[in-house]
N, C-alpha and C positions, 0 to 999 in steps of 0.2 A: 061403679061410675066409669064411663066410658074417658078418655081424654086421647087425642088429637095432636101429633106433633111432625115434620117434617122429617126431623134428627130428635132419636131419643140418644141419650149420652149416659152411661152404668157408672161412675166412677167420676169423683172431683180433685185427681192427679195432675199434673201437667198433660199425661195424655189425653184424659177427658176433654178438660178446661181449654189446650191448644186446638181441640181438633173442633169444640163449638164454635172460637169464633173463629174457626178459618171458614166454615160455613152459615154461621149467624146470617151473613149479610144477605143470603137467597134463602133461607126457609126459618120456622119456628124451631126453637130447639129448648128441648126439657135435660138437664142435668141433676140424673139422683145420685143423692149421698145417703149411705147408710145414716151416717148420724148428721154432721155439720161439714159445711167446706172445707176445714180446716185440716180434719184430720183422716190423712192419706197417708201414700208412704215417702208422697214426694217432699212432706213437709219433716221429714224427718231424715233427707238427706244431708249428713255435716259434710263431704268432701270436697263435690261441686261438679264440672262437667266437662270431659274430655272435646278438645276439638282443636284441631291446627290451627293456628293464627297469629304465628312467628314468619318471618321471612326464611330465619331456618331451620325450623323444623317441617314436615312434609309429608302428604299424603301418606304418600309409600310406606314412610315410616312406623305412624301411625296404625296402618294395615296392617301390617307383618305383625307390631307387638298385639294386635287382637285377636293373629293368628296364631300365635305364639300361646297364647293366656288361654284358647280355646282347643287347646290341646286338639289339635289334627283333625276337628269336623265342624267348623265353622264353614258357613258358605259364605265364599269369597265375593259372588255379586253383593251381597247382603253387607257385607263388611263397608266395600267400594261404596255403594251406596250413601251409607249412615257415613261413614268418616268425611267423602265428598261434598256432603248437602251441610254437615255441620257447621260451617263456618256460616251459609246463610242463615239457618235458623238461631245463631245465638244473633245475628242482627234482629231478628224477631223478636227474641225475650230482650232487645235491649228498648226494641220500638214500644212494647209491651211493656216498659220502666222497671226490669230487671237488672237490678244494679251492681256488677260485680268489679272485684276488689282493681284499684289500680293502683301502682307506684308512682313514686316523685315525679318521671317524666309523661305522667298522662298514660303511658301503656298497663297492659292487663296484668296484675302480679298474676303471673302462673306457679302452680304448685307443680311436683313430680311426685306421682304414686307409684306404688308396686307394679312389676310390669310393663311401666310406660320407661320410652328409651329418651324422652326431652321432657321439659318442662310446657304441660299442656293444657293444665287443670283449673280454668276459668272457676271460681269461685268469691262467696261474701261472705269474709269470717271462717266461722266453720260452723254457720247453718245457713249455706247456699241453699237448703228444698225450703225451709223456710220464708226465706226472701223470695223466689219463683213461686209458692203458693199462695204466697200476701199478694205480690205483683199480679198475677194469676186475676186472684179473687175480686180484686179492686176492678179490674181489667172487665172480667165478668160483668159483675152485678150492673156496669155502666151502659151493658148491650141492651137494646131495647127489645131484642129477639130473641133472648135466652130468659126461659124460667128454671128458676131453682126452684127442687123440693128436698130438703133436708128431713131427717126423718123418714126417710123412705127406700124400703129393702125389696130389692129384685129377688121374688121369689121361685121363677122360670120366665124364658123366654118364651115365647110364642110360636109354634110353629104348625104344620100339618095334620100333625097329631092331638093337637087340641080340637082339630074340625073331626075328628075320628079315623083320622087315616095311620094304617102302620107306616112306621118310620125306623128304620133300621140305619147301622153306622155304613150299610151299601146302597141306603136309598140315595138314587141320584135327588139333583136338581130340590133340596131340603129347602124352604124359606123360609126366610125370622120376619114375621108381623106386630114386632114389638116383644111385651112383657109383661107378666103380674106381677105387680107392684103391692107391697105392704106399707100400708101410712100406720108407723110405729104408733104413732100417737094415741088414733083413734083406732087401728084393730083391724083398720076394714080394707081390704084387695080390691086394690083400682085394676085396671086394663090400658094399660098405656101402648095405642096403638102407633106404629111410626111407619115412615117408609124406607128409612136406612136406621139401623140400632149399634151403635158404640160400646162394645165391651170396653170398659181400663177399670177395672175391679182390684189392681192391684196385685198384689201375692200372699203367700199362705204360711208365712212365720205362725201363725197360732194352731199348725196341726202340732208343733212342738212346745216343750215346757219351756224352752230357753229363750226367748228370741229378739231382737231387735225392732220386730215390726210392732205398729198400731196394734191395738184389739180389734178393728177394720179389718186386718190382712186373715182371712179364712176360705183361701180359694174359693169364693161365690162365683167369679166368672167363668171358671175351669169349669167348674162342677157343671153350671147350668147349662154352659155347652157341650160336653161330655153327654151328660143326659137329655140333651137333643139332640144328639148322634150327630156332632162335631167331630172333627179330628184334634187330637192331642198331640205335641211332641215331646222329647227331650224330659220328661217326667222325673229320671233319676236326678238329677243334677241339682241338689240344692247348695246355696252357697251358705257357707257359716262364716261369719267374720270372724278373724282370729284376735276380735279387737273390742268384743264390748267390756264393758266393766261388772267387775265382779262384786255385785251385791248382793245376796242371798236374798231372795222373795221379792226382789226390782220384776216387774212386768209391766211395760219393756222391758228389757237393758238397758243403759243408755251406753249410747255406740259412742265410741272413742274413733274418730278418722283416722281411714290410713294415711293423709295426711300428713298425722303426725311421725309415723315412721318416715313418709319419703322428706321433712322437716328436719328428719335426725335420731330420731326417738327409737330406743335400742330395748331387742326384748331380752328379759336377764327371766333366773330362776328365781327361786327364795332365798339362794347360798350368794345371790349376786352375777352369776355366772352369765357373760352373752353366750346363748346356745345356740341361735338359729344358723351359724356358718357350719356347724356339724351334720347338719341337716340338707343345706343348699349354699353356694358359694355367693348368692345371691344376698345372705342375712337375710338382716328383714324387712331387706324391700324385695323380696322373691314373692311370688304371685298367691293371690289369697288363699287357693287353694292348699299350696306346698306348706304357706305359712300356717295356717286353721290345723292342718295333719300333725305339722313338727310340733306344735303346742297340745295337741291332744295325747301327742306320746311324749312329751317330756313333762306333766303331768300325771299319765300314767304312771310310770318310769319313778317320778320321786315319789310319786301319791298325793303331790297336794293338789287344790280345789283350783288353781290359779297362776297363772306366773304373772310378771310385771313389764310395763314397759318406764322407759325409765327416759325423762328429757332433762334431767335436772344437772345436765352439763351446757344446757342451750342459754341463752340470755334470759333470765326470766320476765325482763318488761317485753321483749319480744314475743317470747310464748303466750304472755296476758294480752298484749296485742290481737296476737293472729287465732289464737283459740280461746278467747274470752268464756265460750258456754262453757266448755269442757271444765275450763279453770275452777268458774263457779257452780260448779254444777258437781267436780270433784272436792270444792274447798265448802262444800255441806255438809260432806260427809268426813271430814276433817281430816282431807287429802290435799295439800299444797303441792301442785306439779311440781310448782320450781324447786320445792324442795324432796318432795315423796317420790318415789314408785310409785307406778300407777296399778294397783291391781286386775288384770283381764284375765277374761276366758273367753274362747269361741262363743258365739250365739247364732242360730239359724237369720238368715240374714235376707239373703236377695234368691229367688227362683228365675236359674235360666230355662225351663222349660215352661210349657203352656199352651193357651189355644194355637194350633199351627195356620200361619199367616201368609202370603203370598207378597210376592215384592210392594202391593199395592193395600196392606194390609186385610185382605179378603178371607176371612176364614171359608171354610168346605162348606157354610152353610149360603145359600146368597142372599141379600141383604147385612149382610151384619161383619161387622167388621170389630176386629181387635187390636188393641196398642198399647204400650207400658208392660207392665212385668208379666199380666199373665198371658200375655203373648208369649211364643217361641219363634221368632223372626230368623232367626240362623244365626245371628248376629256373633253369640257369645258360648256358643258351640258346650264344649264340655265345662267353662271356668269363666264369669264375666270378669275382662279385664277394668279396672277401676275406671267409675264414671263414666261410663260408658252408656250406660242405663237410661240416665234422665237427657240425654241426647239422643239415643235411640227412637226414645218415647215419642218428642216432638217431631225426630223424623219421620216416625210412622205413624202419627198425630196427621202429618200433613201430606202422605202420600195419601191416607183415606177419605180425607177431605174432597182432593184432586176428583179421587175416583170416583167419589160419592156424590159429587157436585154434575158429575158429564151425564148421571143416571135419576136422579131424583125424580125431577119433574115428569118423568115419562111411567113414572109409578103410582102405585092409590093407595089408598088405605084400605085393608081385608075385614070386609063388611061384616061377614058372618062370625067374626070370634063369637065363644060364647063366653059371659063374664066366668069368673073363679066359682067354683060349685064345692062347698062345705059342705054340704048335707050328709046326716049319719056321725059328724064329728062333735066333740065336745071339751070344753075348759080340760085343759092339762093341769090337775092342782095340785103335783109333786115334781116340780123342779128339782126335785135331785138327781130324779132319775136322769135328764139333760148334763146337769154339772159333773156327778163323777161321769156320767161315761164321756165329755171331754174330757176331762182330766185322766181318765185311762189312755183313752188315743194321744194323748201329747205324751204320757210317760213311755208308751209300747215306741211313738218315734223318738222319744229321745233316747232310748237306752237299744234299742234293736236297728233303729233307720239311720243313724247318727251320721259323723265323720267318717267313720271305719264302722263295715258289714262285713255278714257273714251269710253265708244260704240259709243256717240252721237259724242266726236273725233273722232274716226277713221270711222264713218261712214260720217260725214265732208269731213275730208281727201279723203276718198273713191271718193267721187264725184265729187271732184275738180279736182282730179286727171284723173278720167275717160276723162273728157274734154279733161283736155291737153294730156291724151293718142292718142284722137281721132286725135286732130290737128296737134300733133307731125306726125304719122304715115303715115297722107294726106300731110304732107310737106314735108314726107322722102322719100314715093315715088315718090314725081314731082322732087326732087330737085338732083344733082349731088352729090353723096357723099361727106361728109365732115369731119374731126375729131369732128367737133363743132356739128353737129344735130345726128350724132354717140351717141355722149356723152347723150346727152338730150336725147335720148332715153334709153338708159342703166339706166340712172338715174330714168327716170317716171319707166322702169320697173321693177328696183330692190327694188324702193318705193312702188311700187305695192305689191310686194310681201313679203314686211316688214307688211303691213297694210291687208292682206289678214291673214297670220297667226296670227297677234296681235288679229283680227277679231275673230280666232277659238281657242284661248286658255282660257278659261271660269275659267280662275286663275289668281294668283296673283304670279308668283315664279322669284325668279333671278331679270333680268335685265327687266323682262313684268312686270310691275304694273300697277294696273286699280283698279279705284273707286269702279268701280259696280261689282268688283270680289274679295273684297283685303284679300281675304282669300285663303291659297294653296289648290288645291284640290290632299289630298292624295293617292288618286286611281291612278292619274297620275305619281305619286313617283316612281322610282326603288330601292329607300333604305329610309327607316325610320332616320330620322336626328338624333333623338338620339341614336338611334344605333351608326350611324354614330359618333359621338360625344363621345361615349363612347371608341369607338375604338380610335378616338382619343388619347383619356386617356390611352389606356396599355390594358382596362378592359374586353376587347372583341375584338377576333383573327380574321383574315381576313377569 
């Protein structure tokens, strides 16, 4: 079945969800969710969202700590940008009835995270993605121009080479004509054809064992573009929070906010010991990355499974206050903040790399555009600084709108797809073969792609993974389409291509650390850190 949209939309994130109704009001627009609305990654954000809106705090300021946090190749217009435009878009989510927290005098409580040099961090509670994907969804379903299809997995984009033409990553002038689409439900591959296509697919927590994200987050967007000879950035760079909690067989995790460090919240060992000032003078409000590394060796280091963070010198009716989930969410597992340790370990967390985007969010292919995490917008360079992310999204939510709005009309729909062609395949009726070999690719990146690399890891990694590329590929095309060997393929491919760049970056910066390089190479730098650093200080003008 054919179906007819103006704007197709991949993903029911804030990127999705803001960039429909910026353009609802002029065309028809389809937004798919793998499973339901609800679950993204923006609903699972507890921290909340960066953006000036103090009389003194500033710009400039702002910039520099996102230059700072992206260790020396973040691109500055991109920074300027997003930091600039934020103040109007949270007027947005507030028009949108995004409700965030305020104190006695009517102003915005702001929090201070890692990294950040003021108090910037617009949040509700500590499940701000929550509240913006409730707000979101309400907001949606009210549009009389947006249909939802829940149940419904983007199995490729659409392009040239479905008409039979080669299509290489140097063919000029690639277009996206939409997507095939799988209705979970019933089995059967639609053809949703569009005239502008929205990647916000999310990120790829589930090529690892550990992680913070949805069971949603499996690089579908990366992959699908990749495999219709998109360009990719920034690939190595996964962030691992140095902060979920440590419950053996939890998938998710559930994420502990940094937050609560810049709150007060101190990380101790098992012996009780704060350790993180050994490590960075920064403790543990020093930058996700520094902080995920110092925890992954001082766990090494003693050998156990976890260290703790510890708030239980703070007010306890304050902490039940301001982190109500956390609280009950830790006093289930018969953790009392105000009086426990909090047990954590790193979790794969947030991807700063992905489809490579343009100030206007235009990916390399034309028609189709990308926003939210599995974009690589320059934004958050080698390290995203905190919350930065779900204000990114919307900004480049609504730069695509913009651009996508000047172009529509003067486009058509591409007559000749031809529908999804099955023929020769047949029922896959050993699901195992699927499950362990994800479960293989999540352990090869946890133990080989991890925090700290090595060549002789990722050329591990590499090989293992070739295999199970082979056999996924030879199962994908005998077998009938399915959500489950979809997935497992996205996943071996967007591992692939985590471990391809970790392969070519012959440094040590950000979120990439390696043994056999653990030194930056400053040739690669787009700014001198202490420069950088100084500007920080006042000392030196932008």
């Amino acid at each position: 079945m054919v179906k007819k949209y103006d704007f197709l939309v991949i993903g029911s994130g804030i990127a999705g969800m803001s960039f429909a109704l910026k353009v609802a009001h002029k065309g028809k627009v389809a937004i798919l969710c793998k499973t339901c609305m609800e679950e993204a990654n923006t609903h699972y954000a507890q921290g909340g969202v960066a953006s000036v809106t103090k009389p003194t705090d500033h710009f400039e300021d702002h910039v520099v700590d996102t230059l700072i946090a992206g260790d020396g190749i973040c691109d500055e217009k991109v920074v300027r940008k997003v930091v600039e435009e934020a103040p109007g878009q949270i007027k947005q989510l507030l028009e949108w009835g995004v409700d965030f927290d305020k104190n006695e005098k009517g102003e915005f409580d702001l929090h201070k995270e890692g990294g950040h040099s003021d108090f910037r961090i617009l949040h509700h509670k500590d499940n701000t993605g929550e509240e913006i994907q409730d707000s979101l969804i309400e907001t949606v379903k009210k549009h009389p121009n947006i249909d939802i299809f829940d149940q419904h997995f983007a199995i490729e984009i659409i392009t040239q080479h479905h008409l039979g033409q080669l299509v290489k990553h140097t063919t000029p002038n690639i277009e996206c004509y939409g997507a095939y689409v799988l209705d979970i439900r019933t089995n059967h591959v639609h053809t949703f054809l569009a005239k502008m296509t929205m990647i916000a697919t999310g990120g790829i927590g589930n090529i690892y064992q550990t992680t913070t994200n949805p069971p949603v987050a499996t690089g579908d967007g990366i992959s699908m573009v990749y495999r219709a000879k998109g360009l990719v950035q920034d690939m190595e760079f996964v962030q691992f929070h140095p902060t979920a909690l440590y419950h053996p067989g939890d998938r998710p995790s559930f994420l502990i906010t940094e937050a609560m460090r810049g709150y007060g919240g101190i990380l101790r060992n098992k012996k009780g010991e704060a350790f993180m000032e050994k490590y960075d003078p920064r403790g543990s409000l020093a930058p996700r990355d520094v902080v995920a590394r110092s925890i992954d060796k001082e766990m090494k280091k003693t050998g156990d499974e976890c260290v703790f963070l510890d708030v239980t010198h703070k007010d306890p009716e304050v902490t039940k206050r301001e982190y109500p989930t956390i609280y009950h969410k830790c006093l289930s597992y018969g953790i009392d903040i105000t009086k426990d340790y909090i047990p954590v370990a790193p979790a794969a967390h947030y991807f700063c790399g992905g489809i490579k985007v343009d100030l206007n969010a235009r990916t390399s292919i034309n028609r189709l555009y990308a926003a939210g995490e599995c974009s690589c917008t320059g934004l958050h360079g080698a390290n995203r600084l905190a919350s930065n992310s779900l204000i990114e999204a919307i900004v480049y939510a609504d730069a695509a709108a913009k651009d996508a709005l000047k172009q529509f009309s003067s486009l058509d729909w591409n007559e000749n797809v031809p529908e999804w062609n099955d023929e020769g395949t047949s029922l896959n009726e050993e699901m195992v073969l699927i499950t362990q070999s994800e479960k293989e690719v999540n352990q090869i990146m946890q133990n080989y792609v991890g925090i700290v690399r090595s060549n002789l890891r990722l050329k591990r990694a590499f090989d293992r993974l070739e295999l199970l590329y082979k056999e996924t590929e030879s199962l994908f095309q005998r077998s009938v389409v399915s959500k489950e060997i979809c997935e497992l393929r996205n996943i071996i491919n967007t591992a692939y291509l985590v471990i391809k760049y970790a392969q070519a970056r012959k440094e040590s910066r950000g979120l990439h650390y390696t043994i056999d390089y653990p030194e930056k190479n400053e040739h690669m730098s787009l700014y001198d850190t202490e420069v950088l650093k100084k500007r920080q200080e006042g000392k030196v003008k932008a």
